[in-house]
C-alpha positions, 0 to 999 in steps of 0.5 A: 732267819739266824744260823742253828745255834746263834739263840740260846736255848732259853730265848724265844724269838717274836713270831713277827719283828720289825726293826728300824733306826741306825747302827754305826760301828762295830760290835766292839765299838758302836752307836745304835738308835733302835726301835723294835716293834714286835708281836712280844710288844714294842722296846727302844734302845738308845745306847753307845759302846766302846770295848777296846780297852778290855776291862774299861768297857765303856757304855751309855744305854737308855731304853723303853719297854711297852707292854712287851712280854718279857716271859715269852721271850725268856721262855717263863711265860707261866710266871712272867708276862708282860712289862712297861718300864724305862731305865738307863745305864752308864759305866766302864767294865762289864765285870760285876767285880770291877766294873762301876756304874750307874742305873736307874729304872722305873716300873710302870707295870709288870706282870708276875705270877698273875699280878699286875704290879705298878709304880717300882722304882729303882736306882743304883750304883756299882763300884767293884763289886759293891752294887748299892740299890734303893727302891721304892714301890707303890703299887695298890697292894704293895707298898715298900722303900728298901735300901740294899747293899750286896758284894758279889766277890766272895764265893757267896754274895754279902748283902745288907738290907733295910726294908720298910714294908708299908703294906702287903697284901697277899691274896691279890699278890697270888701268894696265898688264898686267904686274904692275909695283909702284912706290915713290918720294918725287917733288918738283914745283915748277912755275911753270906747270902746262901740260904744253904750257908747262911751267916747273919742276922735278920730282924724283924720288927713292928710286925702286923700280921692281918686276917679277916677280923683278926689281927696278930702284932709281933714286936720283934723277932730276931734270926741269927744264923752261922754256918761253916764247913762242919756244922750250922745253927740257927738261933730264932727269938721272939717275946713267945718263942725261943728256938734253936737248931744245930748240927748238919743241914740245910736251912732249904730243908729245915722246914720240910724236915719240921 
């Protein structure tokens, strides 16, 4: 039992937890080794934290996830189920303006939207607000590298992305009914991140789009978008099509207004 209000209204607390290790120091500076064996699945944190010096947090943290149901915990088990996974983390700062650290994690199975997806791995650094992520996954129907730079200062995130999208294949994904497979190298170098006030430029190229028997190949397509207080346009091209949008709106909207 906990005190009303400790738990968020988000988290959702195991039926059954049973917690065993060591915990030496304080909340502001501390050494665990903790193990958790729950009805949500098992996890383990080997983690050291020093706060005293505010802004120059330090901290060093490896941890495991078994088959834990990350969904229930978070209360989104209809999208979210259940994760294998270990990673790590070192850094000083906990402000994603200024803090710099270094994370690694690999995915050995996590389940979204109704898919099991398997062999994600990821590495990282962050460096006043500068977050640098590769990513590699080789999952059975979802094969990918990608290289992606975001800024987090700005009202808007900043984030530039290279993408090498080997195969997709969206029907096992559960993001269509109808067996659709997809190959494509996609390019973004975007100012500001909000799809509401988006400005950059995304390029799409070497595009395979599959279905059944037919097969459509798309050579390049480019997406440039500008935004500001008064007004947005929206520049799209391809070898087949030409548009342009511009005036007040909302890109989220665009495609219901179509």
């Amino acid at each position: 039992m906990v005190p009303s209000g400790t738990i968020p209204p988000d988290i959702s607390l195991p039926e059954s937890i049973q917690l065993k290790g060591s915990f030496r120091g304080t909340a502001s500076v501390f050494n665990t080794d903790l193990n958790l064996n729950s009805s949500y699945g098992s996890a383990n944190a080997v983690a050291t934290y020093n706060s005293q010096i505010k802004g120059r947090e330090k901290y060093k943290a490896d941890f495991r996830l078994n088959n834990f149901h990350v969904g229930r915990l978070i209360k989104q088990d209809s999208v979210i189920g259940r994760v294998t996974m270990a990673g790590n983390v070192v850094g000083t700062g906990i402000d994603p303006n200024t803090m710099n650290a270094a994370f690694a994690a690999r995915v050995v199975r996590a389940h979204y939207n109704g898919y099991g997806y398997s062999n994600l791995n990821l590495k990282g650094n962050a460096r006043n607000g500068d977050i640098v992520t590769t990513a590699q996954m080789n999952d059975p129907n979802l094969v990918f590298d990608a290289d992606v730079v975001a800024n987090l200062s700005g009202k808007y995130p900043a984030v530039r992305l290279s993408l090498e999208l080997d195969s997709a294949n969206l029907k096992p994904l559960n993001f269509l009914k109808d067996d659709v497979r997809f190959h494509g190298s996609l390019e973004a170098d975007l100012a500001t991140a909000d799809p509401d006030y988006l400005n950059g430029t995304i390029t799409l190229a070497n595009a395979i789009v599959s279905s059944g028997d037919e097969r459509y190949q798309i050579d390049s397509l480019s997406v440039v978008s500008t935004a500001n207080a008064d007004s947005s346009t929206l520049k799209l091209k391809s070898e087949v099509l030409t548009a342009n949008i511009s005036g007040q709106y909302k890109l989220t909207q665009v495609g219901y207004a179509m």
